[in-house]
C-alpha positions in Angstrom: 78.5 -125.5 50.7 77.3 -128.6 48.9 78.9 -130.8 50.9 78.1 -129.2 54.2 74.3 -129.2 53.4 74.6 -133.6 52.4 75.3 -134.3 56.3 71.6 -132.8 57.2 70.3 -135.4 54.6 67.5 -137.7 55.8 66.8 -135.6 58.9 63.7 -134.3 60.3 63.2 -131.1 61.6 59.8 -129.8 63.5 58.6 -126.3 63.4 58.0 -125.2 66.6 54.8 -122.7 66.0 53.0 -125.5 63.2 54.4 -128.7 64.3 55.3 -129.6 60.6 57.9 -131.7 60.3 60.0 -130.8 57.5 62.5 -133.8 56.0 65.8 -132.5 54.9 65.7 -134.3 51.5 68.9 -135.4 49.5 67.4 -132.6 46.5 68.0 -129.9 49.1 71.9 -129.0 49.4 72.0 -129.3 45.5 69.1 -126.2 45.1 70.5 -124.7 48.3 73.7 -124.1 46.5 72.7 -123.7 42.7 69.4 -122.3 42.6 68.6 -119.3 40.2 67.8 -116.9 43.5 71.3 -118.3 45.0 73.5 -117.9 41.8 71.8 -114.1 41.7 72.6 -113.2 45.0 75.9 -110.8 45.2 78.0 -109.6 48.2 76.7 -109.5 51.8 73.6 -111.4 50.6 75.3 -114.4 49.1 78.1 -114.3 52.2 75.0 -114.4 54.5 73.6 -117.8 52.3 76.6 -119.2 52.3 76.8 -118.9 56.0 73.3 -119.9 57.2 74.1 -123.3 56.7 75.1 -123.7 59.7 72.0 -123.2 61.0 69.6 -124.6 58.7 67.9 -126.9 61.6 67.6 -124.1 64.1 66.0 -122.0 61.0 63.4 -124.2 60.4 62.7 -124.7 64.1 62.2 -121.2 64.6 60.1 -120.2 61.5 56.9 -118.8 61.7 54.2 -117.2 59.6 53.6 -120.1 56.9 51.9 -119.1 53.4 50.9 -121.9 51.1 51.1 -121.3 47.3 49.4 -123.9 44.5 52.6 -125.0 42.4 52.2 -123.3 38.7 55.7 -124.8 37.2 55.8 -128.0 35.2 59.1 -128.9 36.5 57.7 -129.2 40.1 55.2 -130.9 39.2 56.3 -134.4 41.0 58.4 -133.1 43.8 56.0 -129.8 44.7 52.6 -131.7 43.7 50.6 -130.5 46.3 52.5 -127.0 46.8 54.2 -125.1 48.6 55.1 -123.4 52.0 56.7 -120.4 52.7 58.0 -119.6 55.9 59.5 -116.8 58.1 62.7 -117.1 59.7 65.9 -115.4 61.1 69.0 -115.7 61.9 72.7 -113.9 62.6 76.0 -113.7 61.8 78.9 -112.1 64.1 80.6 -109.3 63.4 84.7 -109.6 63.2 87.0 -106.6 63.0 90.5 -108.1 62.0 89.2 -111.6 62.4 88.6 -110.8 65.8 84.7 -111.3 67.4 82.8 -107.8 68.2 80.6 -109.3 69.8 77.9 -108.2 67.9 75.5 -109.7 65.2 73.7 -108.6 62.3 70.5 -110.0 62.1 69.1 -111.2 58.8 65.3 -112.9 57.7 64.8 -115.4 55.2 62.2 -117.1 53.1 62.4 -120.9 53.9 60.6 -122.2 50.7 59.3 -126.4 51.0 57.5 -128.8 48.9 54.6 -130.4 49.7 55.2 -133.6 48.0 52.5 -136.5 46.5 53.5 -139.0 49.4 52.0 -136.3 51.8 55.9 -135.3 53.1 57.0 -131.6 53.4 60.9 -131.5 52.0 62.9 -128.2 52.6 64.1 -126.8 49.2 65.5 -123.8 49.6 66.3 -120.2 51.5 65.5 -117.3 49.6 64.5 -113.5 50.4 67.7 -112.7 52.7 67.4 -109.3 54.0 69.5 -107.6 57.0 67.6 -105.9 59.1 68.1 -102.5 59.4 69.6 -101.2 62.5 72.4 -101.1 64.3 73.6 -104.9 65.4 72.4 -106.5 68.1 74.9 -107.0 71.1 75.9 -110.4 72.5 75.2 -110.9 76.3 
């Protein structure tokens, strides 16, 4: 997952309701994968993770609802200096039965957490909060 995440390095992503541009930093795929939420997460949760990488971009384009928090940890105190954002966002994952596509999705929402650092920049960090929404899943057109 590591790896995967290194190829998004050094991009810039916007957020379609805030226009904040987010840089994908070379700190992110590190936290992504070994982060005390992610090495918590078990089963459907941690599959889900795992498998929103591939579309981390289209996440933070679509988020919505951003919270700011002071930062209150010592360790963040360079990288997270002026805070942090928490945003909304969603995404889904297809159904298979027998490695076959059903066609349908379940739907999960996410917690994209980013730093606001000292030189002004907002760098994602991680994805935490995964929750499926309840429900039946949502058909493909």
């Amino acid at each position: 997952m590591e790896q995967y995440l290194e190829k998004y390095v050094g991009e810039l992503v916007e957020v379609r309701e805030t226009k904040d541009i987010i840089n994908i930093g070379s700190k992110f795929p590190d936290e992504y994968s070994g982060s005390q939420y992610t090495r918590k997460t078990k089963g459907a949760r941690a599959k889900a993770k795992a498998n929103a990488v591939q579309g981390i971009k289209e996440m933070i384009e679509i988020a919505t609802e951003r919270q700011y928090r002071d930062n209150h940890k010592e360790k963040h105190s360079d990288d997270a200096q002026k805070g942090w954002y928490y945003y909304l966002t969603r995404f889904a994952m297809p159904l298979y039965n027998n490695q076959v596509k059903t066609g349908e999705y379940n739907i999960y929402t996410a917690c994209i957490v980013v730093n606001h650092a000292s030189n002004d920049k907002l760098y994602l960090y991680d994805v935490v909060d995964i929750k499926k929404e309840a429900g039946n899943p949502l058909k493909a057109n």
